[in-house]
C-alpha positions as CSV (number, residue, x, y, z in Angstrom):
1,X,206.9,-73.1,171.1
2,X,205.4,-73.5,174.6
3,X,205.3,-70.5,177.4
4,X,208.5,-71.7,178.8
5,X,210.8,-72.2,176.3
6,X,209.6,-68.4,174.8
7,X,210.6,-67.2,178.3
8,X,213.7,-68.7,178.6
9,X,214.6,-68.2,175.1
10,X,214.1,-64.5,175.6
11,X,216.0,-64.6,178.8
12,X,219.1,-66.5,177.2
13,X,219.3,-64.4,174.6
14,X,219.6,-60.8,176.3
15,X,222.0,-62.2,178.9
16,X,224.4,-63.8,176.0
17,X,223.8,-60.3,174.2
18,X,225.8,-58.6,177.6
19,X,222.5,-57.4,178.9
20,X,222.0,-57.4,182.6
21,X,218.9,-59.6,183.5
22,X,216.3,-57.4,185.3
23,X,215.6,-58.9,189.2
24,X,212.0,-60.4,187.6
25,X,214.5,-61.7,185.4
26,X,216.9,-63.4,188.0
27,X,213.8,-64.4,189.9
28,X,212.2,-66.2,187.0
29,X,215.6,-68.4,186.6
30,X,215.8,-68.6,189.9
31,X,212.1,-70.6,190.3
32,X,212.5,-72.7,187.4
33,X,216.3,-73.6,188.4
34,X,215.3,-74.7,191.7
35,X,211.7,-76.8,190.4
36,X,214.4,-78.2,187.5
37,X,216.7,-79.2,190.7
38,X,213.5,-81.2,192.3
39,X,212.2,-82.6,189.2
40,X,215.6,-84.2,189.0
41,X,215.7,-85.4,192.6
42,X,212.2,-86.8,192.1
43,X,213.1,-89.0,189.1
44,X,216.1,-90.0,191.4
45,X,213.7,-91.0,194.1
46,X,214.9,-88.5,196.4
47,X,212.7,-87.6,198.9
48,X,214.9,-85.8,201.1
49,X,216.6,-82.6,201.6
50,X,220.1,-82.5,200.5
51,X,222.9,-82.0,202.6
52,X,223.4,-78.2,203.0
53,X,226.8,-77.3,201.9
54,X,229.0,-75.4,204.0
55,X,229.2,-71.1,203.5
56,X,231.9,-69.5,201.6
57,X,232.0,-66.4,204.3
58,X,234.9,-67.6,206.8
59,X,232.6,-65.8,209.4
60,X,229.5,-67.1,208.8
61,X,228.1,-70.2,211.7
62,X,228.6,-72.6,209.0
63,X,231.5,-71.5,207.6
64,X,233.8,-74.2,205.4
65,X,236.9,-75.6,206.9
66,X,239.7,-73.9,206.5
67,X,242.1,-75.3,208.9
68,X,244.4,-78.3,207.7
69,X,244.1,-79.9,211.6
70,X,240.3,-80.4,210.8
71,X,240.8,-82.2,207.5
72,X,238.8,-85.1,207.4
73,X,240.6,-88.6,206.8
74,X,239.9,-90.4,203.4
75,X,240.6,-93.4,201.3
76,X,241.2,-92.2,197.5
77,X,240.8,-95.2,194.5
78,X,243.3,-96.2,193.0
79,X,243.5,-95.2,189.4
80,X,245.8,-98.1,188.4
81,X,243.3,-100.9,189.9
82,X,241.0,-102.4,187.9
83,X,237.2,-103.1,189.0
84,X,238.2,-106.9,189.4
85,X,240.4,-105.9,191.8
86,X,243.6,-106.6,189.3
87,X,246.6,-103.8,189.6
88,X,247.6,-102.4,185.9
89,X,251.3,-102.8,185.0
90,X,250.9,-101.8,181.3
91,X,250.1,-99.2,178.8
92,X,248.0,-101.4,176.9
93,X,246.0,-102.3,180.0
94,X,245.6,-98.6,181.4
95,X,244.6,-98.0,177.7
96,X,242.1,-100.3,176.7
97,X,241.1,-101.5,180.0
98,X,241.0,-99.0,183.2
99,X,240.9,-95.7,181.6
100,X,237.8,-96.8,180.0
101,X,236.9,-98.1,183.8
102,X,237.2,-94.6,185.1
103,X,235.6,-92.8,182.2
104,X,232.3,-95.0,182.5
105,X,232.3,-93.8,186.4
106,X,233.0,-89.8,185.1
107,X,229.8,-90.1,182.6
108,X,227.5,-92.1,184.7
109,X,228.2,-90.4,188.3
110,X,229.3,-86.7,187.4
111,X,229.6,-84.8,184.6
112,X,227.4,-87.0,182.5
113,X,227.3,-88.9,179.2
114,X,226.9,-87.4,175.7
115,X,224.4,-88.2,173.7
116,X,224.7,-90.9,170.8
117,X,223.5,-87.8,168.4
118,X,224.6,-84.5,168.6
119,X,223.9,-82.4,165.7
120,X,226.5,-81.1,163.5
121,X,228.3,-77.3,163.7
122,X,228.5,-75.6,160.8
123,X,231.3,-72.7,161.3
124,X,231.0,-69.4,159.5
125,X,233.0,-66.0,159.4
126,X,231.6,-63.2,161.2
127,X,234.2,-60.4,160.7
128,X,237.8,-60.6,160.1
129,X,240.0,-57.1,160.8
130,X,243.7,-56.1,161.6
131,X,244.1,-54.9,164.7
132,X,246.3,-54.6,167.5
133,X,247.0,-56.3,171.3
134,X,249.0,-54.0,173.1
135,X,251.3,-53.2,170.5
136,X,251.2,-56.2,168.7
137,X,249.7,-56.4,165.6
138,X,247.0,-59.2,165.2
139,X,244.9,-61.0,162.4
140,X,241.2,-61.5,164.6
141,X,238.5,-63.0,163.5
142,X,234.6,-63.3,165.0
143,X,233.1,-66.7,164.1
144,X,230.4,-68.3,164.8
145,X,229.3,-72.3,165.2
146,X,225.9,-72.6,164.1
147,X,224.5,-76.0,165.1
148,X,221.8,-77.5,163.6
149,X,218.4,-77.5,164.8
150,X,216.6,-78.6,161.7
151,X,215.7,-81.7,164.3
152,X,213.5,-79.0,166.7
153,X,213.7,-75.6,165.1
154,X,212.2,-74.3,168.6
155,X,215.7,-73.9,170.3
156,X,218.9,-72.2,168.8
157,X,222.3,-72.4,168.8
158,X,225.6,-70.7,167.9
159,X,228.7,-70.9,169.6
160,X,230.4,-67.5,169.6
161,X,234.5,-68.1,169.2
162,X,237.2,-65.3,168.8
163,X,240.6,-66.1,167.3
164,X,243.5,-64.0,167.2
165,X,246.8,-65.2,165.4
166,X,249.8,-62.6,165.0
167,X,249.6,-60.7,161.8
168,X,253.2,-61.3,160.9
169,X,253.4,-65.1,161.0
170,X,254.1,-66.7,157.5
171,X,252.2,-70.0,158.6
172,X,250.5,-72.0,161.4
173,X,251.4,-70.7,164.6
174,X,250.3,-72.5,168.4
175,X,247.3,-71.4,170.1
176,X,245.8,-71.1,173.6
177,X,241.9,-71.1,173.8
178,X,240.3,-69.9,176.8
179,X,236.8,-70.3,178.3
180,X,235.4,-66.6,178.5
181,X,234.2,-63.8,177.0
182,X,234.2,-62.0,173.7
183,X,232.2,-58.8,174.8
184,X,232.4,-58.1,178.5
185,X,229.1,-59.1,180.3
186,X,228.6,-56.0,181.9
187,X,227.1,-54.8,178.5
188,X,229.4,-52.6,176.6
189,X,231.7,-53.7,173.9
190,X,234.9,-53.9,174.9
191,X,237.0,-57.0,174.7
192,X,236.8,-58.2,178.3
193,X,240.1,-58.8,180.3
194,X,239.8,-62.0,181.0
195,X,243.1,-63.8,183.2
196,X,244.2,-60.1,183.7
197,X,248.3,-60.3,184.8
198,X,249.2,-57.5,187.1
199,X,250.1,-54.0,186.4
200,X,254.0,-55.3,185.9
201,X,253.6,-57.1,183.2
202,X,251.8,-57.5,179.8
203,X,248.0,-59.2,179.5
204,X,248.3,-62.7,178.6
205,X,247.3,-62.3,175.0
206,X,250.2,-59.7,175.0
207,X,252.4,-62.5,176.1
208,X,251.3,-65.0,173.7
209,X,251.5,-62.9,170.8
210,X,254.5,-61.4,171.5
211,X,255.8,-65.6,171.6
212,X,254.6,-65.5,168.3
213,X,251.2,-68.2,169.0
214,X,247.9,-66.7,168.5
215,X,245.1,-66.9,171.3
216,X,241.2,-67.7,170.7
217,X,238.1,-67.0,173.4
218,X,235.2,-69.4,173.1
219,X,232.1,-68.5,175.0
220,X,230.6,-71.3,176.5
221,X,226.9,-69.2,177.9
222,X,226.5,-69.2,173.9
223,X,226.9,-73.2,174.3
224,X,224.8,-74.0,177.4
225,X,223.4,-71.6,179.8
226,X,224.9,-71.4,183.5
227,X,221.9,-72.1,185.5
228,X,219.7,-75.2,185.8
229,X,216.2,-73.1,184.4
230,X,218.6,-73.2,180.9
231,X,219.2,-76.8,180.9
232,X,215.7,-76.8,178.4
233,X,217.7,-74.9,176.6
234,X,221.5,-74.7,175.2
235,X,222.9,-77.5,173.3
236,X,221.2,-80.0,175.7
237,X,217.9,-78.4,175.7
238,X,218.4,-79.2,171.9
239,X,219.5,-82.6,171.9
240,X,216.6,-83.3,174.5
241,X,214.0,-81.3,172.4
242,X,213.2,-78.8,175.5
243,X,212.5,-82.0,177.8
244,X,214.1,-82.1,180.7
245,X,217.5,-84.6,181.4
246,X,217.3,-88.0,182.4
247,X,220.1,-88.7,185.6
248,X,223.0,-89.5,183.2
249,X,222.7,-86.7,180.6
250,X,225.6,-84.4,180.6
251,X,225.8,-81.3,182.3
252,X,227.0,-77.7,181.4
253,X,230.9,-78.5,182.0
254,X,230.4,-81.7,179.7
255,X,228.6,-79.2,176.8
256,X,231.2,-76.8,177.6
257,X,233.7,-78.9,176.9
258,X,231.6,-80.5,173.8
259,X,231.7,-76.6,172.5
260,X,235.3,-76.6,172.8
261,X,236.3,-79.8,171.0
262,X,234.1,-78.4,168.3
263,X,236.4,-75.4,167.9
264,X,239.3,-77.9,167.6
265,X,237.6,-79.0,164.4
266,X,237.5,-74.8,163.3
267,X,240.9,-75.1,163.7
268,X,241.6,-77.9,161.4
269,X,240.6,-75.8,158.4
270,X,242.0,-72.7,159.9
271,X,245.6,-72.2,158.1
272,X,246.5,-69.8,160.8
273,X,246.3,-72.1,163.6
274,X,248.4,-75.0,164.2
275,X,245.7,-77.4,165.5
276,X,248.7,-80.1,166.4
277,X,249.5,-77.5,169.2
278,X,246.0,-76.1,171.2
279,X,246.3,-75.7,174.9
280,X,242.7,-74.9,176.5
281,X,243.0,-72.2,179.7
282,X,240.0,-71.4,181.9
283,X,239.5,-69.9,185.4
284,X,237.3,-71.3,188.6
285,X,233.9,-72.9,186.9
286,X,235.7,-72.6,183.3
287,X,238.9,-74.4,185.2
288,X,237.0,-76.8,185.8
289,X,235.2,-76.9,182.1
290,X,238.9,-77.0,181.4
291,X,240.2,-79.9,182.7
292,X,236.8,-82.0,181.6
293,X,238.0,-80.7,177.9
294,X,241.2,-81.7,178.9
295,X,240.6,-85.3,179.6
296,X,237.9,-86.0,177.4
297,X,239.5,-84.4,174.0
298,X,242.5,-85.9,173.5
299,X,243.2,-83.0,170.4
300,X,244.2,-80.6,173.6
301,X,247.9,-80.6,173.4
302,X,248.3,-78.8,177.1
303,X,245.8,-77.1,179.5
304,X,246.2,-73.9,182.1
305,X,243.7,-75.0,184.7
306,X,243.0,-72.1,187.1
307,X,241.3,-72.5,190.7
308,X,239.0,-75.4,189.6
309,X,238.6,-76.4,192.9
310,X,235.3,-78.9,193.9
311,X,234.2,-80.5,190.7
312,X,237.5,-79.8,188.9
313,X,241.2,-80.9,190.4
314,X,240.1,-80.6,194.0
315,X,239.8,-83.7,196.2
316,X,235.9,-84.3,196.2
317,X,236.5,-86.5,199.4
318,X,238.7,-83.9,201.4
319,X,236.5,-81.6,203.7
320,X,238.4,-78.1,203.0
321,X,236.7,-75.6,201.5
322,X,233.7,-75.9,199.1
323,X,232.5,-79.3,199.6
324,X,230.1,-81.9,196.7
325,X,226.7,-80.4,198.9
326,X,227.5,-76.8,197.4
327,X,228.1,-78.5,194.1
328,X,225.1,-80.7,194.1
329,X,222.8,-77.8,195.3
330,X,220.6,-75.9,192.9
331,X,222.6,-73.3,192.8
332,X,225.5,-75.9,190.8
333,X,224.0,-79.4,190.2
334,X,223.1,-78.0,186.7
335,X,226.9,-78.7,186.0
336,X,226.7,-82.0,186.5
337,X,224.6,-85.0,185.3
338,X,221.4,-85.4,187.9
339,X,223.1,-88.6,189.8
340,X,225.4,-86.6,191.4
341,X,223.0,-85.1,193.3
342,X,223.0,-88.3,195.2
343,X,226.3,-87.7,196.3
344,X,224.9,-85.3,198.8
345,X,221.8,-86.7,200.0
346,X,221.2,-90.0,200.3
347,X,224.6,-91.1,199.3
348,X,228.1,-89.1,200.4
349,X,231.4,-88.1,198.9
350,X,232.8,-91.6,200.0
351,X,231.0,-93.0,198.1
352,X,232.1,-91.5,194.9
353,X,233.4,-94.5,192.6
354,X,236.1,-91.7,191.4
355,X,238.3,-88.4,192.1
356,X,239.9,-85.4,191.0
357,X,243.2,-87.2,190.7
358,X,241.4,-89.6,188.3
359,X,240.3,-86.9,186.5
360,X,243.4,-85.4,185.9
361,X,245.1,-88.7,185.0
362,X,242.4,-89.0,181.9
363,X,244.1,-86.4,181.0
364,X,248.0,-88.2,180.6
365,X,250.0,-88.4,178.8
366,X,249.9,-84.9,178.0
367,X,250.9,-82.4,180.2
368,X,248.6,-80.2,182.7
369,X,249.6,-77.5,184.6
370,X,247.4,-76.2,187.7
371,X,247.3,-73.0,189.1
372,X,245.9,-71.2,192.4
373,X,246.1,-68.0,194.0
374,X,247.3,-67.5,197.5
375,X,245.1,-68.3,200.6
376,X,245.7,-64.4,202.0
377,X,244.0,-63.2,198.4
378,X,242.0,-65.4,196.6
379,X,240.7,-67.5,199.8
380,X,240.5,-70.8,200.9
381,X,237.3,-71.6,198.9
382,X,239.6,-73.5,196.2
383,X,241.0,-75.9,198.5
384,X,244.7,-75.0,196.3
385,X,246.1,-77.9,198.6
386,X,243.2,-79.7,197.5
387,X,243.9,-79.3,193.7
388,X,247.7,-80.5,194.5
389,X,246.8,-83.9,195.7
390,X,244.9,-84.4,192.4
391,X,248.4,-83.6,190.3
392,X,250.3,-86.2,193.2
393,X,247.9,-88.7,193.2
394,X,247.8,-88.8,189.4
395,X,251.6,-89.5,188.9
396,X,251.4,-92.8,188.9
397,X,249.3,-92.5,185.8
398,X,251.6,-90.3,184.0
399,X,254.6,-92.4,185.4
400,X,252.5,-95.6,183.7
401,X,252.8,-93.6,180.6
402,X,256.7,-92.9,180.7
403,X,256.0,-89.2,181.9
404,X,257.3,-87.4,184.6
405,X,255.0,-86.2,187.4
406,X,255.0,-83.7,189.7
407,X,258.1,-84.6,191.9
408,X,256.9,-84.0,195.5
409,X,254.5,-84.7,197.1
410,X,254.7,-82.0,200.1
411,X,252.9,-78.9,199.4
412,X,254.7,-76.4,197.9
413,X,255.9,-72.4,199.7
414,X,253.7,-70.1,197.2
415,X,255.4,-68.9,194.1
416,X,257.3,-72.4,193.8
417,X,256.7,-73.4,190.3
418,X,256.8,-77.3,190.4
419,X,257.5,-77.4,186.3
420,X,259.9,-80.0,186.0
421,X,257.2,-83.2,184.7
422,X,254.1,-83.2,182.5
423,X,252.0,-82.1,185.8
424,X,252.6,-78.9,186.7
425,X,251.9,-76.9,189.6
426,X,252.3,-73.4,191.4
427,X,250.5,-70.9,193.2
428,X,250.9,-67.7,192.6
429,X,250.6,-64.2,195.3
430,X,247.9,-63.0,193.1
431,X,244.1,-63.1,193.9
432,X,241.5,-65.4,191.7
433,X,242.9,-65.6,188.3
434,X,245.4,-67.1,186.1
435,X,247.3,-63.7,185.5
436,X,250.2,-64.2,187.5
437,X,250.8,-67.9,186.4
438,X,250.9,-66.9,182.7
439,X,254.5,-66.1,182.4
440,X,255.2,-69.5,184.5
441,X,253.1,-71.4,181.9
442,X,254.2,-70.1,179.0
443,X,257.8,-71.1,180.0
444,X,256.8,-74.5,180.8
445,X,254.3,-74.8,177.5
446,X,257.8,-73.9,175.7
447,X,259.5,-77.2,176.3
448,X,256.6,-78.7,174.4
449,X,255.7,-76.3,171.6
450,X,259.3,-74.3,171.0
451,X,260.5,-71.2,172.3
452,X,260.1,-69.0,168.9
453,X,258.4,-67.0,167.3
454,X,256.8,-68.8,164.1
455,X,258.3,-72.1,164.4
């Protein structure tokens, strides 16, 4: 194994063990993340400084827009035109036609392609216990994915997945899966309280098991790192032998998402679990994980997509909060395949071949619900206006499909839950998190998976 790959290995491992990475440590990513970054703009032939993106601190000189008067103008494609310039009328044509249109874009431009061979996951029990959630008694089990690296023993990986189903149910009950933590990263072992809900009501997995549907946590540092020096390592790092990507290899949302799908397949062979009724939940960079697995595993029977913002169900196009320079930076390309660093250098947002609203309509005919947190809490950063337009702009998709979109197209007052179609939408009073949504969603998850317990 060469110097680097020993370093990174080491680093990798204590920061998925909950350890906090010394400032050497942080450094050391932070030098190979950033020579990672121009390695990928020099295979591009970029020769130029990116675009610098615009500052999350409202008081800083270069601070992001945050006022809807200053909102650029923008032409958005049309999900139901073909590339030949032909408008699709029917299912079979979205189907076998323009959805495959818009995928190719997705793979090629942004989050990248998957490779033609991923090694296989081989699941295996952990620990298995009775415990409780709350009050509620639970069956959880620990498992982990072990993937095979017989093809370059050098790099390792095992996907870390919690799943908790309620220890009364006779059969297979429903289950949400969300993008988080098992231990909490600050280094102790405590569950971590991911999605917290606020002191007024119960914790989201109180909520669901107290519906009767189990939950699961699947830990996607333990599928590909979150920085660019780990892109040598991970799941990609495996695939590409600890060389670095070519422009249209996937990024961390598309392993992220590849991580998940595999945990679909745990549940197949899970009696517990109802895998005909999975809904995948994540919040901010795991929203955005979330609705990629959303539209790209068509096994996810609903999503909760919290805060996604840029490079999830925010308008890529629309200059309000965190703009595709932040993204593309070195600091976030590493989600993304290496062409979308174009995007903010020698290329702009306009010139994206896709949106967010395409995005979410990969995701139809099954429904999606997307959630914010107020401007006065969580910030502007999020662009929840932003993520709206996405759910509007994908109705015609669902409508295509015989499913009923969002209804409006005016931006909701905060707390109005638009739940009436298979896109869903609210913002909640809360801060950044999906807490105060849960009871909303669970409500609206109920006219597709039954309202109770055990059915």
């Amino acid at each position: 194994m060469n110097k680097r790959l020993v370093l990174m290995a080491f680093l990798f491992t204590a920061i998925g063990a909950g350890a906090q990475p010394s400032q050497a440590a942080r450094d050391s990513i932070n030098r190979l993340t950033a020579a990672d970054h121009e390695q990928m703009k020099s295979q591009l032939g970029i020769a130029i400084p990116n675009r610098p993106g615009p500052s999350g601190n409202p008081q800083a000189e270069h601070a992001a827009n945050r006022d809807e008067s200053k909102v650029n103008k923008y032409t958005l494609p049309d999900p139901l035109v073909m590339n030949n310039g032909n408008r699709v009328v029917t299912e079979k044509d979205w189907w076998e036609k323009r959805r495959p249109e818009i995928v190719e874009y997705f793979d090629r431009e942004i989050y990248g392609r998957l490779p033609a061979h991923i090694p296989a996951v081989k699941w295996a029990l952990v620990s298995a216990r009775d415990t409780l959630v709350g009050a509620y008694p639970i069956r959880e089990k620990i498992l982990r994915g072990v993937v095979d690296n017989s093809s370059y023993p050098d790099i390792k990986v095992e996907i870390e997945l919690l799943v908790a189903t309620p220890a009364g149910a006779k059969g297979a009950v429903p289950a949400v899966m969300e993008f988080g933590f098992i231990r909490s990263p600050w280094g102790n072992n405590a569950i971590a309280p991911i999605g917290l809900g606020s002191s007024a009501e119960p914790t989201w997995k109180e909520q669901l098991i107290s519906r009767g549907w189990g939950y699961a946590v699947i830990v996607p540092s333990s599928i590909q790192a979150d920085n660019g020096a780990g892109l040598r390592q991970g799941i990609i790092g495996l695939v590409n032998k600890g060389k670095p990507r070519k422009p249209d290899d996937w990024g961390a949302l598309r392993a992220w998402a590849w991580g998940a799908s595999r945990a679909i397949d745990y549940f197949e062979t899970d009696p517990d679990v109802d895998a005909n009724r999975i809904a995948i939940e994540g919040l901010s960079r795991y929203g955005k994980a979330t609705v990629v697995a959303m539209a790209y595993e068509p096994r996810f029977s609903l999503a909760f997509i919290g805060s996604a913002g840029a490079g999830g169900t925010k308008i890529l196009r629309r200059v309000f909060g965190e703009q595709v320079e932040n993204l593309a930076s070195s600091g976030e390309y590493h989600w993304f395949c290496g062409n979308f660093i174009k995007y903010a250098s020698t290329l702009t947002p306009d010139d994206l071949p896709v949106d967010a609203h395409e995005l979410v309509a990969l995701c139809a005919p099954r429904p999606v619900f997307i959630s914010s947190g107020s401007p006065q809490v969580e910030g502007q950063w999020v662009d929840a206006r932003g993520m709206f337009l996405s759910g509007v702009h994908a109705g015609p998709v669902y409508r295509l499909l015989g499913k009923k979109d969002l209804g409006v197209t005016e931006f909701p007052m905060l707390g109005t839950p638009l739940t009436g179609g298979e896109i869903a939408f609210r913002q909640h009073a809360g801060g950044h998190s999906t807490g105060p949504n849960w009871s909303t969603w669970i409500a609206w998850a109920c006219r597709y998976w039954g309202d109770c317990k055990y059915n």
